[in-house]
C-alpha positions in Angstrom: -167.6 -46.5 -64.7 -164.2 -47.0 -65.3 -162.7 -47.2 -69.1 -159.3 -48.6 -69.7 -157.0 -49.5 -72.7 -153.6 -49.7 -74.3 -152.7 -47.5 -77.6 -150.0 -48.4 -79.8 -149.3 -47.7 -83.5 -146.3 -49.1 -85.6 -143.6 -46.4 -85.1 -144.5 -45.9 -81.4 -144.9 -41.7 -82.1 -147.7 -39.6 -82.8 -150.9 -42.0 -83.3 -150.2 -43.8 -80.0 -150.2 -40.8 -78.0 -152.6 -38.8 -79.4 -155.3 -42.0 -79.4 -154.7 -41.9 -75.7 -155.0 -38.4 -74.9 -158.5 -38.5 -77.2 -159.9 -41.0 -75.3 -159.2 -40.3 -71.9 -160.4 -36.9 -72.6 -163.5 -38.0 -74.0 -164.0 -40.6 -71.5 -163.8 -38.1 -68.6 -165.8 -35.7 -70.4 -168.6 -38.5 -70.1 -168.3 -38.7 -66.4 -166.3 -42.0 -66.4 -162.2 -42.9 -65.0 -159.8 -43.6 -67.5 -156.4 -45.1 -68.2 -154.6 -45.8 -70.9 -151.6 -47.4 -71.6 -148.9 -46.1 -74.4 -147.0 -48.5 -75.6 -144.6 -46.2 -77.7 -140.8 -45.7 -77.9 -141.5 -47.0 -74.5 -144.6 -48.5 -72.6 -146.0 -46.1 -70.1 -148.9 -45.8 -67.8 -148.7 -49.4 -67.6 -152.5 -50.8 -66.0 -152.1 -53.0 -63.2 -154.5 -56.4 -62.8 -156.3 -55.0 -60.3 -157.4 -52.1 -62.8 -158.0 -54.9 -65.9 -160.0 -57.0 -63.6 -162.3 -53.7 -62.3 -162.8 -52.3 -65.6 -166.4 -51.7 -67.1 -164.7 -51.2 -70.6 -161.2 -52.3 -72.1 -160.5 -50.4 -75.1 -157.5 -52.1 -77.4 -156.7 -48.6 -80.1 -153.9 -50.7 -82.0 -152.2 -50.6 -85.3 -149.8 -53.5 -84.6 -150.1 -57.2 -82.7 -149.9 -56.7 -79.5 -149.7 -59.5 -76.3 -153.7 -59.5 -75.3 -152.9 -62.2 -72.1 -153.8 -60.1 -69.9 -156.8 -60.0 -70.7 -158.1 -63.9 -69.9 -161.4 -64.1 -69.6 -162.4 -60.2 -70.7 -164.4 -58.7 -73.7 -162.5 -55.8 -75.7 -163.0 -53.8 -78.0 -160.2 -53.5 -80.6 -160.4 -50.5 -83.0 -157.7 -48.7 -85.3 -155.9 -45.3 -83.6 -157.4 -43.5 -86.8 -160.8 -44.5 -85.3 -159.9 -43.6 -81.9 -158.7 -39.9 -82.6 -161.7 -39.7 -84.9 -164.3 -40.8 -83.2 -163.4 -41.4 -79.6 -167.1 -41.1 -78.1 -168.7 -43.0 -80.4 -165.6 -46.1 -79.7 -166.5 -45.5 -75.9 -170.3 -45.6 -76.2 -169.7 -49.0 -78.4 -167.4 -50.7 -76.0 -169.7 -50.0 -72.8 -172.1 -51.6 -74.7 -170.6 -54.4 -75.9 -170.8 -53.7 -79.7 -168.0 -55.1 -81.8 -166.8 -56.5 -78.8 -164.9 -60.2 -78.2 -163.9 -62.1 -75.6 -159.8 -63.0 -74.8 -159.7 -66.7 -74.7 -157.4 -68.2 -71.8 -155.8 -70.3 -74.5 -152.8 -69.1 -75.6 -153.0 -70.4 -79.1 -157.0 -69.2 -79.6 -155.7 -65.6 -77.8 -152.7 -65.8 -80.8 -155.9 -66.2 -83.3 -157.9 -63.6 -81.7 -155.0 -60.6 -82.7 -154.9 -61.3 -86.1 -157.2 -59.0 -88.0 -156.3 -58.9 -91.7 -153.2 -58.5 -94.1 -153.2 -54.9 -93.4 -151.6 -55.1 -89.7 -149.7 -57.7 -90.6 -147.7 -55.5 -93.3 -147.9 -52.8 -90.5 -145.7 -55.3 -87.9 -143.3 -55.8 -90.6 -143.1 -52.2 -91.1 -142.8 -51.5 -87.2 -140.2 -54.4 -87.3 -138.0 -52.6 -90.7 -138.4 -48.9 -89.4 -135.7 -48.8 -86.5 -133.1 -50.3 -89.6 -134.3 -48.2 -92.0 -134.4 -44.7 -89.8 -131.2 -45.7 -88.2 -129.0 -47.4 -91.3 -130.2 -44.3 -93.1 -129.3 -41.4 -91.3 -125.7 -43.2 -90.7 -125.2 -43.7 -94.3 -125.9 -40.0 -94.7 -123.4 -39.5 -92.0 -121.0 -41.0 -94.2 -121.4 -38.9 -97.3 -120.3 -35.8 -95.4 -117.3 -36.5 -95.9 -117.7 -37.1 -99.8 -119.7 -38.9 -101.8 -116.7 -41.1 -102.7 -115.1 -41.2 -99.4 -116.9 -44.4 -97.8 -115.1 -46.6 -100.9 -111.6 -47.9 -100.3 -110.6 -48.0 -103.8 -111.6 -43.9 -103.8 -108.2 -41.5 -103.4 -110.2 -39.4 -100.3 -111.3 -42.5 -98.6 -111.9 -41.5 -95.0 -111.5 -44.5 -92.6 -114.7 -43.4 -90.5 -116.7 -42.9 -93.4 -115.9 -46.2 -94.4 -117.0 -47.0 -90.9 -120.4 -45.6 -91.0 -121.2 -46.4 -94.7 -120.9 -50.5 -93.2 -122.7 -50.0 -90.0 -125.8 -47.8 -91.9 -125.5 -49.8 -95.1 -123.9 -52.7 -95.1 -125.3 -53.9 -91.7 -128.5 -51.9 -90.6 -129.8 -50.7 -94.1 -129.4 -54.6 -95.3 -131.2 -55.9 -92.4 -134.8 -53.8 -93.5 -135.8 -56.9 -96.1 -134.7 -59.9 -93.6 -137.1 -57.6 -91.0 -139.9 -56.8 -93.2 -140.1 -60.3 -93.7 -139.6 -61.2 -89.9 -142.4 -59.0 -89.1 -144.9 -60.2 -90.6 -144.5 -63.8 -90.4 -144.4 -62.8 -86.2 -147.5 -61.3 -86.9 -149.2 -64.4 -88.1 -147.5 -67.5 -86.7 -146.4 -65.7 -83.4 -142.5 -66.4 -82.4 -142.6 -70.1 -84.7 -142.6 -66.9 -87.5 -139.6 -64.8 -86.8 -137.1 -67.2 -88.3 -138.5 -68.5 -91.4 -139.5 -64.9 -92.1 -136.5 -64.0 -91.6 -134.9 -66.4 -93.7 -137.6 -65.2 -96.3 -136.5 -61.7 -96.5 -132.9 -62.1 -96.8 -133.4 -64.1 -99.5 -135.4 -61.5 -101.5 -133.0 -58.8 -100.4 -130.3 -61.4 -102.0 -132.0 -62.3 -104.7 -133.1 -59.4 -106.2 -136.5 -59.5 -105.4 -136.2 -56.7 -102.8 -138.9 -55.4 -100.3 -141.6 -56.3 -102.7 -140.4 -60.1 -102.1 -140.0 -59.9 -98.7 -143.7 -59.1 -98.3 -145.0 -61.7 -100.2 -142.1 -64.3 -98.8 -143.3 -63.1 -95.2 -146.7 -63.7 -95.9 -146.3 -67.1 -97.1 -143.8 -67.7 -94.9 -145.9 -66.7 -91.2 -148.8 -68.7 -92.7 -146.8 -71.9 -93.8 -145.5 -72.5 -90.2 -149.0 -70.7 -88.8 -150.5 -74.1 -90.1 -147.0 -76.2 -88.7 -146.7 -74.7 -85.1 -150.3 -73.5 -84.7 -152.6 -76.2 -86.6 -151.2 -79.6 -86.4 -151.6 -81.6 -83.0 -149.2 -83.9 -82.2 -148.4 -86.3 -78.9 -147.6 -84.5 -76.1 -144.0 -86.2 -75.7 -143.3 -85.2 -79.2 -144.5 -81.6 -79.0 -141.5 -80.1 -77.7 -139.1 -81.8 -80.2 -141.6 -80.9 -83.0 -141.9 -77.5 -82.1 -137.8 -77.2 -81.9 -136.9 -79.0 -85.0 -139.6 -80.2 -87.0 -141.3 -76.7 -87.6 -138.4 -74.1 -88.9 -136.6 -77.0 -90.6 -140.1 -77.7 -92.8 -141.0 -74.1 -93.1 -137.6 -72.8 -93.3 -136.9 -75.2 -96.1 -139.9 -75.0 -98.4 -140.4 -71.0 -98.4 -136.5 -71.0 -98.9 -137.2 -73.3 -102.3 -139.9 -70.8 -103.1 -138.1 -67.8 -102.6 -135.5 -69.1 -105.0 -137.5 -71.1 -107.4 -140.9 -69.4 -107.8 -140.8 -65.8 -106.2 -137.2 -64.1 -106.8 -137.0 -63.8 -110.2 -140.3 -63.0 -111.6 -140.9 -60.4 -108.8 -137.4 -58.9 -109.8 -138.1 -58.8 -113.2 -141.5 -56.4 -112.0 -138.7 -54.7 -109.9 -136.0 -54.0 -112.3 -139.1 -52.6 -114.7 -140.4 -50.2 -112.5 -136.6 -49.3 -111.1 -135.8 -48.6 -115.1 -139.4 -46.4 -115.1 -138.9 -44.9 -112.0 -135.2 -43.8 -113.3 -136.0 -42.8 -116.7 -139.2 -40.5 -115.8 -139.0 -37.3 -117.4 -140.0 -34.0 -116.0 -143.3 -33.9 -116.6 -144.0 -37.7 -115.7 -142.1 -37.1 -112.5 -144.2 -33.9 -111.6 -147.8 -36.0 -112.1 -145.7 -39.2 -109.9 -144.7 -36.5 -107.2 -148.4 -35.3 -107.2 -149.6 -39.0 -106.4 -147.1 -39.2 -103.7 -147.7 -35.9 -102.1 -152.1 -36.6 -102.2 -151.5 -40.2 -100.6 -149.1 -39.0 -98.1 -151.4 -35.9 -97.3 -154.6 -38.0 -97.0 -154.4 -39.7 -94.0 -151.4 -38.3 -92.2 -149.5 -41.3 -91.1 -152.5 -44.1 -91.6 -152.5 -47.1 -94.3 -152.7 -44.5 -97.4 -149.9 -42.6 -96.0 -147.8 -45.7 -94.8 -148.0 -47.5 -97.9 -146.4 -45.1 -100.4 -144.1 -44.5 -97.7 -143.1 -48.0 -97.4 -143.0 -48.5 -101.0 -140.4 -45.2 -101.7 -138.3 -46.8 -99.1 -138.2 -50.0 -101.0 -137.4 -48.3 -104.0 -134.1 -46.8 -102.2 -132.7 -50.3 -101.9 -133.0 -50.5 -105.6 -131.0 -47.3 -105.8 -134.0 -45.4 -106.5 -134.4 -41.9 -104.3 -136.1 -39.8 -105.7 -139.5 -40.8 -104.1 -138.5 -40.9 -100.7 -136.9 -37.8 -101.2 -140.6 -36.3 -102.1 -142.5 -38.4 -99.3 -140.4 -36.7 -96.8 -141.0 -33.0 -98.5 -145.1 -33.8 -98.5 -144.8 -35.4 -95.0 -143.2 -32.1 -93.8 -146.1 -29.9 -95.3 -149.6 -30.6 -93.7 -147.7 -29.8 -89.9 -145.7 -26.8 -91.2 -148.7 -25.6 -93.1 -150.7 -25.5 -90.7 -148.1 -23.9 -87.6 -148.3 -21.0 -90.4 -152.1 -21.0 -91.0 -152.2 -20.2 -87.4 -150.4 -17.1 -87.5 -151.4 -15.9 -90.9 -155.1 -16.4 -89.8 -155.8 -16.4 -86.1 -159.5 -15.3 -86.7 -160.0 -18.6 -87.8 -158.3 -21.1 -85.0 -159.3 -21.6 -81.6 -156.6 -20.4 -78.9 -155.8 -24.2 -78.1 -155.2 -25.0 -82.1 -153.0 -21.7 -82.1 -151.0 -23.5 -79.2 -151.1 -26.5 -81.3 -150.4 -24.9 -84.3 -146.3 -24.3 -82.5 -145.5 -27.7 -81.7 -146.5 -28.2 -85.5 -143.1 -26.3 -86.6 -141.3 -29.1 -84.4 -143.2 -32.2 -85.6 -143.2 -30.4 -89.6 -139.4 -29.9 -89.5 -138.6 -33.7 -87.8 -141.3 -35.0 -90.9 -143.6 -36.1 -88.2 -147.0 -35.9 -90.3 -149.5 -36.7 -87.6 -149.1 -33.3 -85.9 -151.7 -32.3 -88.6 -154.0 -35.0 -87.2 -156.2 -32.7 -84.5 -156.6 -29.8 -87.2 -157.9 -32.6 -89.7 -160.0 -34.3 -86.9 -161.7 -30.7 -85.8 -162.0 -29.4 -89.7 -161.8 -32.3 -91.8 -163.8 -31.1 -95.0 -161.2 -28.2 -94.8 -158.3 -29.1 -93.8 -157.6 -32.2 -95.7 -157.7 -31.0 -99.5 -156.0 -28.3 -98.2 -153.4 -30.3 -97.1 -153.5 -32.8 -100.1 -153.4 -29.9 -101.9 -149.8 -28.4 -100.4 -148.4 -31.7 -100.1 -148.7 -32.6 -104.2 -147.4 -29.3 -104.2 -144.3 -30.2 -102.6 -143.5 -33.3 -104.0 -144.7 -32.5 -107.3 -141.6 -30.0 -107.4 -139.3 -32.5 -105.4 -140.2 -34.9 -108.1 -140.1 -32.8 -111.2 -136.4 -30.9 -110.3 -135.2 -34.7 -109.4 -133.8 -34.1 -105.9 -132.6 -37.2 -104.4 -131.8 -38.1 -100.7 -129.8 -40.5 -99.5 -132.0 -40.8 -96.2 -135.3 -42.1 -95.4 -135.9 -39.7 -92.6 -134.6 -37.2 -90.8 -136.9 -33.7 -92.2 -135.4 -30.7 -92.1 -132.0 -31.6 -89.6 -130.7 -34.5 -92.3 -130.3 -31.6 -94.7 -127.7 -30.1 -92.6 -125.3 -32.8 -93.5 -123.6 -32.0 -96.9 -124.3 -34.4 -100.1 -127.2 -36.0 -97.9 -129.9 -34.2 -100.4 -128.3 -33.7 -104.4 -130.4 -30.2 -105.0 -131.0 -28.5 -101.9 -131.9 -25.3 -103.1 -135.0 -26.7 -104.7 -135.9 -29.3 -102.3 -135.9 -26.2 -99.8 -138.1 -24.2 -102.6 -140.9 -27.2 -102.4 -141.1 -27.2 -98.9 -141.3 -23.5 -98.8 -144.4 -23.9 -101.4 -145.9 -26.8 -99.8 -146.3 -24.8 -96.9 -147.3 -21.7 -98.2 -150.0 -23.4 -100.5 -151.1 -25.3 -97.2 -151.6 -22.2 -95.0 -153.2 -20.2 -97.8 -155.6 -23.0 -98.5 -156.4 -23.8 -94.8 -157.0 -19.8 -94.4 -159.7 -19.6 -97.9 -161.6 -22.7 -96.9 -162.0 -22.5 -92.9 -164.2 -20.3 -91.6 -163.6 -17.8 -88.9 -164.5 -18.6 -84.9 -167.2 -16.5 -84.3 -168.6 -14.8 -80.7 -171.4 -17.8 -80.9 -168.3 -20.4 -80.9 -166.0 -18.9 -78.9 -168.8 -19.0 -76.2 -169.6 -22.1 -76.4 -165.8 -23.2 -76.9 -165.3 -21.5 -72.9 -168.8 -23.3 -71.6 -167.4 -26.8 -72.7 -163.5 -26.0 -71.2 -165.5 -24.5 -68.1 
């Protein structure tokens, strides 16, 4: 039997690859050939059509909209990465059986139809379309402040002409462009290529107008469903379709979700934003400390899935709006459940196996670069255990991020953007919730898991054997 697939998640990191190791590892557990290809950073282990047309199984593990073409004619079976890493025998079993299965149409526009699967993935393409500005616009911007806060302003007496440089490429340029994506994104995801523009337009006008990220969702949403029904929905005569297609479709949708945005959408959704900037801005200690403990559960609770990618999305809104401290405490409760755990390891080896001790030291890497999904296996193995225990550090962290105010002035980065002076306003203390998040982490992991014993250790060598 031979089992094939494509993984791919939003950001193109952890989730893609480690959906693909699970099930090709389970797969050949089972007795059965399998392939897998990671579309990433980059697409690799790319499957030929000789090995789509031979396959018993085709297993789609995708977070995003990806081009199904390929597979004319064949059933898949289309599950989440979450799933996949989770429960990667049980997807297998369900796919060689044809449960939950459908068939790819040979039609283009009824394949388009078959890859939508709900709002959710939709905000997740717009997310996979904004992150490469955000990452990228914010880490240049924090470039720029090591040479002074003031330094990147002309009018400012230690203007520094490089500064000024990288404060326009990170945030006049790149940083501005996360809206107009957002917004891109998502209409893509829904109306195919007819999307991108209107979406487009959509999100620069909420990034304009004052409606922000929170306006570019909704303006994407009407705006890939508009010209979904336009390009997708309406037949016209063959003669006319490629005039209609070329003109008549962003003109119409371009031009009504443009009067939307600016008639019906901007200002009441910027009113809601300028209220919860003015909340966000004027919390107190104590209110920050119980907001910080709501960021660092959420981010904790599924390491990287909709829980965690929601709050995340919504703290990098808020910087737009001039608003840092939550992304400041995302980052310090996305750095915990990976750096917890690389110290549960050591501090209790009696209670990992040796290949989650191995694990447990790429988890230093993936905790310091705020990769959260490095916690996923432990989770996956333990996940009774290990998840409070990392909800618990991770409220920790942020919790003190929140309540001592730090801000940052990147989106991403972990540990190495705190190398760059004014980049985080209270270092010390930012470093001190880390430190804490761990430590709670680790100690939590250690009380709750119980230790290997001779019975499981044997039976841990029969299965590797």
């Amino acid at each position: 039997m031979k089992i094939i697939g494509i993984t791919a998640c939003p950001t193109g990191i952890a989730h893609t690859y480690m959906s693909a190791e699970k099930l090709e590892v389970t797969a050949r557990d089972l007795g059965y050939e399998a392939k897998f290809e990671t579309q990433g950073a980059r697409t690799e282990n790319v499957l030929t059509a000789e090995e789509i047309k031979s396959a018993d199984a085709i297993i789609l593990a995708v977070d995003k909209d990806i081009d199904t073409s390929r597979f004319a004619g064949r059933k898949i079976k289309r599950v989440s990465t979450s799933r996949a890493i989770k429960e990667p025998e049980k997807v297998i079993e369900e796919a060689l059986a044809n449960v939950g299965t459908i068939e790819i149409s040979a039609d283009k526009k009824n394949d388009s139809q078959e890859r939508k699967s709900g709002i959710y993935n939709h905000f997740m393409n717009g997310v996979n379309y904004m992150l490469p500005f955000v990452i990228a616009g914010g880490i240049i911007i924090a470039l720029s402040f090591a040479f002074g806060i003031t330094a990147s302003d002309p009018k400012s007496d230690d203007y520094n002409a490089l500064a000024g440089a990288l404060s326009t490429i990170g945030g006049g340029t790149a940083f501005a462009m996360m809206v107009p994506a957002l917004g891109a994104g998502i209409a893509s995801s829904i109306a195919g290529k007819a999307g991108f523009a209107p979406g487009i337009v959509a999100g620069l006008l909420a990034a304009n107008g004052g409606s922000g990220f929170l306006g570019g969702m909704i303006g994407g949403l009407l705006a890939g469903y508009l010209t979904d029904i336009l390009a997708n929905k309406i037949n016209v005569k063959q003669q006319l379709a490629a005039i209609y297609q070329l003109i008549v479709v962003p003109l119409v949708s371009i031009l009504i979700i443009g009067l939307a945005m600016v008639f019906l959408i901007d200002k009441p959704i910027a009113w809601v934003l300028d209220a919860l900037t003015g909340w966000l801005n004027g919390l107190g200690n104590t209110s920050g400390l119980m907001f910080g403990l709501l960021i660092g559960i959420m981010m904790a609770a599924d390491m990287g899935g909709p829980i965690n990618k929601s709050i995340s999305t919504f703290s990098i809104g808020l910087m737009s709006a001039g608003v840092n401290a939550p992304i400041a405490a995302c980052m310090a409760a996305g750095m915990t459940p990976p750096l917890g755990l690389a110290l549960a390891t050591i501090l209790f080896k009696n209670k990992f196996t040796k290949e989650e001790r191995t694990s447990g030291q790429s988890c230093w890497i993936l905790g310091a670069s705020y990769i959260t999904e490095g916690a996923i296996p432990f989770a996956v193995a333990d996940p009774i255990r290990v998840i409070p225990s990392l909800m618990l550090g991770s409220a920790t962290a942020a919790g003190i991020s929140m309540a001592a105010g730090v801000t940052s002035m990147a989106p991403h980065g972990g540990i190495w953007v705190m190398l760059i002076p004014n980049v985080m306003n209270n270092l010390p203390m930012y470093l001190l919730a880390i430190i804490a998040g761990t430590l709670v982490t680790a100690i939590a992991v250690g009380l709750l898991k119980k230790p290997i014993t001779v019975e499981d250790k044997k039976m841990i060598n029969e299965v590797e054997a």
